[in-house]
N, CA, C and O atoms as CSV, one atom per row, in Angstrom:
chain,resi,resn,atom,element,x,y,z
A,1,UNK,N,N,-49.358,20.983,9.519
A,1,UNK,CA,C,-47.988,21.447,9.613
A,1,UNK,C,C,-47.020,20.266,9.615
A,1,UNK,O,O,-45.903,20.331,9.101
A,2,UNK,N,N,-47.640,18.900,10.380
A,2,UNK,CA,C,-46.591,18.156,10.240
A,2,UNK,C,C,-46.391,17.361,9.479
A,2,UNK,O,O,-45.473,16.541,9.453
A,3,UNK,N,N,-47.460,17.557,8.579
A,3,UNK,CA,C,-47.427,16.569,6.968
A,3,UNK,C,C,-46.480,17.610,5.933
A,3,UNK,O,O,-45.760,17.165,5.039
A,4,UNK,N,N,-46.623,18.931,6.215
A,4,UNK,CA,C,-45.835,19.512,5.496
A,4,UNK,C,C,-44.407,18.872,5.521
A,4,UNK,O,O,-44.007,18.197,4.573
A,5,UNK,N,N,-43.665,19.102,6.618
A,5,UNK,CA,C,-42.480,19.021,6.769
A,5,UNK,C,C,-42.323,17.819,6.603
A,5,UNK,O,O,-41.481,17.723,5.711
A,6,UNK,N,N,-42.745,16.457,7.052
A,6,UNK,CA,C,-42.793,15.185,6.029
A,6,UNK,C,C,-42.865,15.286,5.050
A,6,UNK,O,O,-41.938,14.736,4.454
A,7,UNK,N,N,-44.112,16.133,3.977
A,7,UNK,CA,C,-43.082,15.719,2.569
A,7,UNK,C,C,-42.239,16.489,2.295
A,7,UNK,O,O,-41.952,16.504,1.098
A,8,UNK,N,N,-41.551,17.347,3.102
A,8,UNK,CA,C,-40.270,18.203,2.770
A,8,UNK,C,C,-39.418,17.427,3.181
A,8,UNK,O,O,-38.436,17.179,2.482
A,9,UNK,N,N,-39.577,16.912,4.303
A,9,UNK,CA,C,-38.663,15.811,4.661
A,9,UNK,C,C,-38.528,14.649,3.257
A,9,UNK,O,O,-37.455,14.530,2.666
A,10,UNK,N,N,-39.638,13.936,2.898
A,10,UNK,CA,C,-39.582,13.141,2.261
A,10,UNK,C,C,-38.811,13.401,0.494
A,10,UNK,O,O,-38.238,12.632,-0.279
A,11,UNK,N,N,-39.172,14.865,0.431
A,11,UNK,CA,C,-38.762,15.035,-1.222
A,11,UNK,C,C,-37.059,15.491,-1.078
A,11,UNK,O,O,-36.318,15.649,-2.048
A,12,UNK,N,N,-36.743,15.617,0.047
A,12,UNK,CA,C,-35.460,16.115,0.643
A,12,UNK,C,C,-34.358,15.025,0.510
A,12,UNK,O,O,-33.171,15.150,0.208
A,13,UNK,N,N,-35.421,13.414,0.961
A,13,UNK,CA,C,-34.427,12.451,0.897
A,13,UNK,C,C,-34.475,12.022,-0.826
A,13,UNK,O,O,-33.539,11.481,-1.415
A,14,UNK,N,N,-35.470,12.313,-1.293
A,14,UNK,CA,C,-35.548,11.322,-3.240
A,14,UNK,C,C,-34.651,12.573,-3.584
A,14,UNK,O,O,-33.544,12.169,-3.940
A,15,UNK,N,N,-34.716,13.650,-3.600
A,15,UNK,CA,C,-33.460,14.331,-3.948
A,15,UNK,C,C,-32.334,13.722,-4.334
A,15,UNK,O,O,-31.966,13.441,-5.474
A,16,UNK,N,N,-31.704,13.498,-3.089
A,16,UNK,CA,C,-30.632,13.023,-2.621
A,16,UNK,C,C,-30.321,12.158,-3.430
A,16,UNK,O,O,-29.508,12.176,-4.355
A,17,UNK,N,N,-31.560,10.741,-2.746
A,17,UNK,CA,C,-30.971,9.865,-4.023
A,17,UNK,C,C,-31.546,9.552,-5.243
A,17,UNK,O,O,-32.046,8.452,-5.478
A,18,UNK,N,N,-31.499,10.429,-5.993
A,18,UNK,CA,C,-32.078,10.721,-7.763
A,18,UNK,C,C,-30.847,11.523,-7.672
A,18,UNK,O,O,-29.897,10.750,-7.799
A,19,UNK,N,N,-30.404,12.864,-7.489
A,19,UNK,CA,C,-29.429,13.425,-8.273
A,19,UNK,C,C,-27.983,13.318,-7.003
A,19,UNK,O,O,-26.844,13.683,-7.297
A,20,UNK,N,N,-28.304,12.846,-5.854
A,20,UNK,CA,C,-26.968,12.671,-5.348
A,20,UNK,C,C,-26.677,14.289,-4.400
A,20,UNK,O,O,-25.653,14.969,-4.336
A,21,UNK,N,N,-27.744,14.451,-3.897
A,21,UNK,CA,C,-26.772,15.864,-3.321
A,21,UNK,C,C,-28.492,16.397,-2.599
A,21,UNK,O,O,-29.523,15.817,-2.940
A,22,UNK,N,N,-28.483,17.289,-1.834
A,22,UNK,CA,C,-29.220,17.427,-1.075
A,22,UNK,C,C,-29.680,18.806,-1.322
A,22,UNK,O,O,-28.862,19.711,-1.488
A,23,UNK,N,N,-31.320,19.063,-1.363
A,23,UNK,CA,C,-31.739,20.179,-2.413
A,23,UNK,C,C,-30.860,21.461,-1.795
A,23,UNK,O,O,-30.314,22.128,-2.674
A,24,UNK,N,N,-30.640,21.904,-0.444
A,24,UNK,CA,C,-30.029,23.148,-0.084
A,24,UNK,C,C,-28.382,22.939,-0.909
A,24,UNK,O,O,-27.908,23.828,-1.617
A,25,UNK,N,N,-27.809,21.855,-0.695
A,25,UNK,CA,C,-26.285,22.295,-1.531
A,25,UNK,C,C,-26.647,22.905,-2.909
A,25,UNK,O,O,-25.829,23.750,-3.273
A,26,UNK,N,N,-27.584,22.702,-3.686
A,26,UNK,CA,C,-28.010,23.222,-5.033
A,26,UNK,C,C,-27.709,24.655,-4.744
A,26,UNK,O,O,-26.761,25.120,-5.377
A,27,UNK,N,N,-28.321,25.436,-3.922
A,27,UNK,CA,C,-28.179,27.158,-3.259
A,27,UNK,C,C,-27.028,27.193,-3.090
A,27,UNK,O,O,-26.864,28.292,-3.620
A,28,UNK,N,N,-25.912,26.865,-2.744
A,28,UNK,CA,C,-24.694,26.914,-2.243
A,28,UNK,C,C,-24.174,27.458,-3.826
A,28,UNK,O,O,-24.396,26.841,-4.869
A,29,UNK,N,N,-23.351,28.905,-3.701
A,29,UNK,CA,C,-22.776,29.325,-4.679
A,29,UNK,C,C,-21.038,29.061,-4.581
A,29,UNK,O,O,-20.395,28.966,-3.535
A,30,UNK,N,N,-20.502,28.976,-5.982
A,30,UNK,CA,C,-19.585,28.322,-6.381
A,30,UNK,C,C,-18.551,29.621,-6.511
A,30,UNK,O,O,-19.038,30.633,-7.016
A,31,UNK,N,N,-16.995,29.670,-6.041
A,31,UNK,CA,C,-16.110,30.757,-6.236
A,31,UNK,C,C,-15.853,31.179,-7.661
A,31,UNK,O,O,-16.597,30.568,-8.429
A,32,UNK,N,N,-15.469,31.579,-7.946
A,32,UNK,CA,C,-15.320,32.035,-9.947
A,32,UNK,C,C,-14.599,31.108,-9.924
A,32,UNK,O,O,-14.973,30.359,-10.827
A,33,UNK,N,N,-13.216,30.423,-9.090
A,33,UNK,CA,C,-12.229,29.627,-9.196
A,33,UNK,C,C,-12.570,28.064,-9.787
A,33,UNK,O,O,-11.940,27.179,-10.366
A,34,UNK,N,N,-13.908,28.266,-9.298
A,34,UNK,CA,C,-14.560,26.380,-8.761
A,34,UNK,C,C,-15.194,26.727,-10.336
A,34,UNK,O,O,-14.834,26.097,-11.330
A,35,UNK,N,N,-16.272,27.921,-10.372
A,35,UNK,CA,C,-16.618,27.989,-11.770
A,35,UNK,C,C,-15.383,27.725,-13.156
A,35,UNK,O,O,-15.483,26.924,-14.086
A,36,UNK,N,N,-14.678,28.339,-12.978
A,36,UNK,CA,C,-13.745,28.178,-14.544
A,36,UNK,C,C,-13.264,26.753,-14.565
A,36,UNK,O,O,-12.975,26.230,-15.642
A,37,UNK,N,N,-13.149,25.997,-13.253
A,37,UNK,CA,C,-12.278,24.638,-13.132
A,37,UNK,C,C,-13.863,23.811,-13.877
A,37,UNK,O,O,-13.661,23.047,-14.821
A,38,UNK,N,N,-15.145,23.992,-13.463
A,38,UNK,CA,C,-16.104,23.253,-13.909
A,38,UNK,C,C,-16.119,23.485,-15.169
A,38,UNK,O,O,-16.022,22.455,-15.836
A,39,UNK,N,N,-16.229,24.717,-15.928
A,39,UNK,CA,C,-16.320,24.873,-17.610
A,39,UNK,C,C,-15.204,24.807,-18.056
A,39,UNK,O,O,-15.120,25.169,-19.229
A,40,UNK,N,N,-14.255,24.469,-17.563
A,40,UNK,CA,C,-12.672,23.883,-18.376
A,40,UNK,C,C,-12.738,22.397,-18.372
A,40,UNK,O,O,-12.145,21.730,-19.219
A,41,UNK,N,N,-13.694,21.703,-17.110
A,41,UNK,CA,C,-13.979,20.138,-17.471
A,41,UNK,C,C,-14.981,19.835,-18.332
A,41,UNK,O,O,-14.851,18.741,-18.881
A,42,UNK,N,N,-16.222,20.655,-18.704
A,42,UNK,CA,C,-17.281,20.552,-19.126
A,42,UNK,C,C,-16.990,21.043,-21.520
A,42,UNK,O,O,-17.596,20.911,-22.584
A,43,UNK,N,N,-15.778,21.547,-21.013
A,43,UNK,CA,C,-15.239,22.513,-22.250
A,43,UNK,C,C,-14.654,20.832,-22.854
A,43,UNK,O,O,-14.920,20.242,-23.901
A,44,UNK,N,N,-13.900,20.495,-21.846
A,44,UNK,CA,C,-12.834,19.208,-22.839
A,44,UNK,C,C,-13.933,18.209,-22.539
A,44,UNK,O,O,-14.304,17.674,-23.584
A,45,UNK,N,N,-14.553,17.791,-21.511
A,45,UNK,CA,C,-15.341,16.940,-21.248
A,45,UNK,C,C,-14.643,15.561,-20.501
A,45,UNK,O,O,-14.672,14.457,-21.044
A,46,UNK,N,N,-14.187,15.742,-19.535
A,46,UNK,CA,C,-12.941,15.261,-18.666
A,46,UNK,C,C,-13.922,15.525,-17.159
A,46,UNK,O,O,-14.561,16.480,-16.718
A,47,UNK,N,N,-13.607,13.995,-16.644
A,47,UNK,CA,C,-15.023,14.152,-15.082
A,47,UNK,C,C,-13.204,14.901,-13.994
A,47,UNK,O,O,-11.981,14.921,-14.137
A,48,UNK,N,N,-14.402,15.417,-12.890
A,48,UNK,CA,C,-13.474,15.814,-12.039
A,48,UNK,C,C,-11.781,15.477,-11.923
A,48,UNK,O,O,-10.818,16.225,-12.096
A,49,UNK,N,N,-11.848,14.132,-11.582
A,49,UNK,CA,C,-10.805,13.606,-10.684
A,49,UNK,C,C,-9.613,12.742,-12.233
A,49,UNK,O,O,-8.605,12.037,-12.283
A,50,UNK,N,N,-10.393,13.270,-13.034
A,50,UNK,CA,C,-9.214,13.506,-14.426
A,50,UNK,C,C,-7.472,13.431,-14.146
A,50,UNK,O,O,-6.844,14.251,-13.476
A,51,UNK,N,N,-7.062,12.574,-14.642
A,51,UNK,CA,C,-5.389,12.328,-14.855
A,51,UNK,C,C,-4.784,13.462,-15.757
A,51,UNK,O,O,-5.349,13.812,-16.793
A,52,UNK,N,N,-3.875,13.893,-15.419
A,52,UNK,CA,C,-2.749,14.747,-16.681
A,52,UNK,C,C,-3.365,14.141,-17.815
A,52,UNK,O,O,-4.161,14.630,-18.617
A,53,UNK,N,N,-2.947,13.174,-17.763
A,53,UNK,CA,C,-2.757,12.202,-18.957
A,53,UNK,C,C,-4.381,12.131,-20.152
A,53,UNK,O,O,-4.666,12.097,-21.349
A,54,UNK,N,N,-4.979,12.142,-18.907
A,54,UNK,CA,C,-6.833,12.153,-19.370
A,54,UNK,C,C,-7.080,13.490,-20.300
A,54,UNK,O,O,-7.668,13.570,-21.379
A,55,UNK,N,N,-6.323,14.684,-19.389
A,55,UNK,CA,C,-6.561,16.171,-19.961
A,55,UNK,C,C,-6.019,16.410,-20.978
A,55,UNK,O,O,-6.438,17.393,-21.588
A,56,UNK,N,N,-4.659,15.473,-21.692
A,56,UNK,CA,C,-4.272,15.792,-22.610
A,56,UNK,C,C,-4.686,15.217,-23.551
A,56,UNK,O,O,-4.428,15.635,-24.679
A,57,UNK,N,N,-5.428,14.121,-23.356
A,57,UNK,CA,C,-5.843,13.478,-24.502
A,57,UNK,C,C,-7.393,13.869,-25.029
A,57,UNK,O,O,-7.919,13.511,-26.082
A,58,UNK,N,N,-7.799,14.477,-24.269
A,58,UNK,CA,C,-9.255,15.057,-24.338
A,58,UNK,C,C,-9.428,16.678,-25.440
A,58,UNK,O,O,-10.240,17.127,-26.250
A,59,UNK,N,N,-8.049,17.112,-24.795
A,59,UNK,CA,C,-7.443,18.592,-25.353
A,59,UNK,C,C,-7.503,18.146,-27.018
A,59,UNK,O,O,-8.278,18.436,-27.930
A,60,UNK,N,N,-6.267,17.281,-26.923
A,60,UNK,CA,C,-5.807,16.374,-28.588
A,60,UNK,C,C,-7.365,16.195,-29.453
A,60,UNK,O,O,-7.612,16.753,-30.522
A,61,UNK,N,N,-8.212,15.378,-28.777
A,61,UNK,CA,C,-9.427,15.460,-29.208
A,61,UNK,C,C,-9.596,16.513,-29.836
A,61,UNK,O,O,-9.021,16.806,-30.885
A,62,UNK,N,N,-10.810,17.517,-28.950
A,62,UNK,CA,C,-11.014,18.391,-28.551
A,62,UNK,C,C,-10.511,19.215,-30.154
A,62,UNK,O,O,-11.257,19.444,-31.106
A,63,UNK,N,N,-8.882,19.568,-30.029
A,63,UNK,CA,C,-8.130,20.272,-30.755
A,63,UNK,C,C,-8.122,19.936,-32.013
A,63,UNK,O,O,-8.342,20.804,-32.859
A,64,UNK,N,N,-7.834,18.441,-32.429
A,64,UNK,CA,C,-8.460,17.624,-33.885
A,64,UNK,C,C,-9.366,18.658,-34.116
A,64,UNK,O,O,-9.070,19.524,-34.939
A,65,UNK,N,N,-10.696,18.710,-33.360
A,65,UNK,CA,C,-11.697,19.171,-33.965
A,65,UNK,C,C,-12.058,20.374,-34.830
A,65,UNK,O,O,-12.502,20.445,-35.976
A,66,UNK,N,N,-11.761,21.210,-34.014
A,66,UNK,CA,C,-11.884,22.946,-33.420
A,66,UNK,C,C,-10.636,23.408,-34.079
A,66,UNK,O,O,-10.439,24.622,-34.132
A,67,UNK,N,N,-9.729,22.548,-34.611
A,67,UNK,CA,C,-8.254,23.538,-34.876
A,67,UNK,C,C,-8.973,24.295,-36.033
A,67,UNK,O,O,-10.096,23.935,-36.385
A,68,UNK,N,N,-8.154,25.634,-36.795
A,68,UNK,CA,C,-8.793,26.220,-37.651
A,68,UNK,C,C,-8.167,25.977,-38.835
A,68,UNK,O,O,-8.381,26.870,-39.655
A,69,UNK,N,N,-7.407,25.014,-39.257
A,69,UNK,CA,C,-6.775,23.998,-40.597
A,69,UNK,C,C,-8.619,23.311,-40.941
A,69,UNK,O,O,-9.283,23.243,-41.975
A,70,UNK,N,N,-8.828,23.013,-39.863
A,70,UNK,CA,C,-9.853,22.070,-40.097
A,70,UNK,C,C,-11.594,22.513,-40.382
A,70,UNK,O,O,-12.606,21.891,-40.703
A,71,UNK,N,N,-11.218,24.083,-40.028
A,71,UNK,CA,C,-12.607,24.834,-40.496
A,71,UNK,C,C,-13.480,25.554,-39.115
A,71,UNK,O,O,-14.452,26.301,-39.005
A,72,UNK,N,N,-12.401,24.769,-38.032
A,72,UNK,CA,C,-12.451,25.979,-36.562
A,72,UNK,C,C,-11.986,27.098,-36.715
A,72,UNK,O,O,-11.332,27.689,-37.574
A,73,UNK,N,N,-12.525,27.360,-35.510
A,73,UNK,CA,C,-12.089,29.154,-35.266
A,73,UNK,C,C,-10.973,29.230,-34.179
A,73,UNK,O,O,-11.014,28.447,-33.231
A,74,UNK,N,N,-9.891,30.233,-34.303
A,74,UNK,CA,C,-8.714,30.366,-33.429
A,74,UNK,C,C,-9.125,30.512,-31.998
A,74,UNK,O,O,-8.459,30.228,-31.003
A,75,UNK,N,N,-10.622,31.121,-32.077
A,75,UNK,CA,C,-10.667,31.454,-30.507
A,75,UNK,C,C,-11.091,30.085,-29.681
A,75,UNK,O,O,-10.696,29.717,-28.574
A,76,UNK,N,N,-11.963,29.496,-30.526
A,76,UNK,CA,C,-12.337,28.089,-29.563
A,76,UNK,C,C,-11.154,27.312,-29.524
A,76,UNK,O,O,-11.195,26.373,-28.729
A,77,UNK,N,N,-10.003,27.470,-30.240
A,77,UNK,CA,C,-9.008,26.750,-30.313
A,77,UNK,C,C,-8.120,27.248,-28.732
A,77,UNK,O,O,-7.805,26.472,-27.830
A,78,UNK,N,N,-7.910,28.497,-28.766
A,78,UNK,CA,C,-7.236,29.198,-27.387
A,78,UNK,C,C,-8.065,28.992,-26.222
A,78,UNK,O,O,-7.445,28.735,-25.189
A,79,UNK,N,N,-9.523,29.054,-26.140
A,79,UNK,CA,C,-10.059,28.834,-25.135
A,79,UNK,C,C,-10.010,27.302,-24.989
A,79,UNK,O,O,-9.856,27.125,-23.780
A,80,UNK,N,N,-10.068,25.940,-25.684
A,80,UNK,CA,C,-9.193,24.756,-25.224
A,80,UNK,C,C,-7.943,24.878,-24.847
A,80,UNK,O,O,-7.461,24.195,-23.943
A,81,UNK,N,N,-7.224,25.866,-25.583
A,81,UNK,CA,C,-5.832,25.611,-24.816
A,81,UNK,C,C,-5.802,25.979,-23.213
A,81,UNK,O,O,-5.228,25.352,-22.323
A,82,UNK,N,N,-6.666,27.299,-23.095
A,82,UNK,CA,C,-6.569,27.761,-21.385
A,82,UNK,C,C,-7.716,26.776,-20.766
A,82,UNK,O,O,-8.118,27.125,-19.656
A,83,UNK,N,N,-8.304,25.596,-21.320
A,83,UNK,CA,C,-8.799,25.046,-20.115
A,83,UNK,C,C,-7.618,23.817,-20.328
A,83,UNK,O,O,-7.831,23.125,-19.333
A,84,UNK,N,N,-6.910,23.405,-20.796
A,84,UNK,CA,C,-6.156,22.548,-20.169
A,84,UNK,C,C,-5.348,22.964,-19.274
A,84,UNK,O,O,-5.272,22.576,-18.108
A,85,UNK,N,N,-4.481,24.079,-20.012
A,85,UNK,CA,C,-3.819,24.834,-19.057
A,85,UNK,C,C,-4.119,24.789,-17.833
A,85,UNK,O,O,-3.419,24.392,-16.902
A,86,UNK,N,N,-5.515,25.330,-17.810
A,86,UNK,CA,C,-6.227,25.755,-16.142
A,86,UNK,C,C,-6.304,24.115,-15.648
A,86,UNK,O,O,-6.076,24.016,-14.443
A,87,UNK,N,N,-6.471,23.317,-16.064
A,87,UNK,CA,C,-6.546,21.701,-15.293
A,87,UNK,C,C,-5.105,21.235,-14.950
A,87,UNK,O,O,-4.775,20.901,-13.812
A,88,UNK,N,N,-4.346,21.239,-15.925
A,88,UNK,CA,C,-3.131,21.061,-15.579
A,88,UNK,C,C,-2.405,21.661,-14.668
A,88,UNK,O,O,-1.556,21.132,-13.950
A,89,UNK,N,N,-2.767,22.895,-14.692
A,89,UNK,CA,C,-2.126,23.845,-13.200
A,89,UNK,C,C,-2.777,23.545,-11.983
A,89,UNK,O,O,-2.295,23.649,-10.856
A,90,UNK,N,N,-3.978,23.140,-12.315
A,90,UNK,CA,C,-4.915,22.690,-11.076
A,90,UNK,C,C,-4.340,21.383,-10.555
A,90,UNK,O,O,-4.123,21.311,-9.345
A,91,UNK,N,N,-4.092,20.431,-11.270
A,91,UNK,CA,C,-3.499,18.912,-10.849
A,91,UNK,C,C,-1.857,19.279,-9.842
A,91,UNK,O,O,-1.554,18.995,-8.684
A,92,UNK,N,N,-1.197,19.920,-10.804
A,92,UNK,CA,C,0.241,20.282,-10.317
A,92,UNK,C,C,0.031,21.059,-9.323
A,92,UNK,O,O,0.988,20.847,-8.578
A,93,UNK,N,N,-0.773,21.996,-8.749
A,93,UNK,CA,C,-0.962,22.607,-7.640
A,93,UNK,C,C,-1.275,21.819,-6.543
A,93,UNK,O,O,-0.753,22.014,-5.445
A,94,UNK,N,N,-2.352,20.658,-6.824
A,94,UNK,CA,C,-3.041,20.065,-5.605
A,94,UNK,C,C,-1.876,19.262,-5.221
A,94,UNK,O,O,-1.680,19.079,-4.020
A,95,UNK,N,N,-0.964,18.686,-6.214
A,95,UNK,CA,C,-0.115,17.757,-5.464
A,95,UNK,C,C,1.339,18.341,-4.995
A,95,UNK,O,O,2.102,17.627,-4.345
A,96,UNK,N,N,1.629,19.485,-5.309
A,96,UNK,CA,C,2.529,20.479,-4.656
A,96,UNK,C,C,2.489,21.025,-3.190
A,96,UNK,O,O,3.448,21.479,-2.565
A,97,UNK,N,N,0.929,20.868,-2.672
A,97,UNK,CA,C,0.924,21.380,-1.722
A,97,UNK,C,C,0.508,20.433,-0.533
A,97,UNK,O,O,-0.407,19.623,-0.680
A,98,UNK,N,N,1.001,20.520,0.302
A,98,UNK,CA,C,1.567,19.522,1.925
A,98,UNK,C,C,-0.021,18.947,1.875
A,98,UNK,O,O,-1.051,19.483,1.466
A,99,UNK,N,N,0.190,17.857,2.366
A,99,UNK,CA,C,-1.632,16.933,2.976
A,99,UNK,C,C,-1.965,17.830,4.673
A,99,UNK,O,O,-1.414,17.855,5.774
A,100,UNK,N,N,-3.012,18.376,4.122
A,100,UNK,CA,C,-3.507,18.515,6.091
A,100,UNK,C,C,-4.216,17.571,6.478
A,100,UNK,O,O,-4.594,17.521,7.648
């Protein structure tokens, strides 16, 4: 029994440090809110803590690509537009609202 929980203990800590996070946060489910903010960063390809400035230039990318002049389709074109949107409202929100 107590070799078990040593290597649970033990694969608990290489977890950690191999992917950075500890195997139970993996179980921890994400709000739809946290979800759309992750596939609107994962959509432009912009890490978390992304600048305005980062999101628009990623979009521009992004939009080069996918526009439908260029042999894209309108919808992947609108769904880049609502994930900047959604980042940009996300940035202007966090800094709108008071520090606790």
């Amino acid at each position: 029994m107590i070799r078990l929980l040593a290597l649970a203990l033990l694969l608990a800590v290489v977890c950690r440090w191999i992917f950075g996070k500890w195997p139970w946060e993996y179980l921890a489910t994400k709000s739809p809110s946290e979800r759309a903010l992750d596939r609107a960063r994962h959509l432009l390809d912009v890490r978390p803590g992304a600048s305005a400035e980062d999101i628009r230039l990623a979009h521009r990318r992004i939009a080069t690509i996918i526009h439908p002049d260029k042999g894209g389709s309108a919808s992947a074109l609108q769904e880049a537009n609502a994930a900047r949107d959604l980042l940009l409202d996300q940035i202007s929100r966090t800094r709108t609202e008071p520090p606790r």
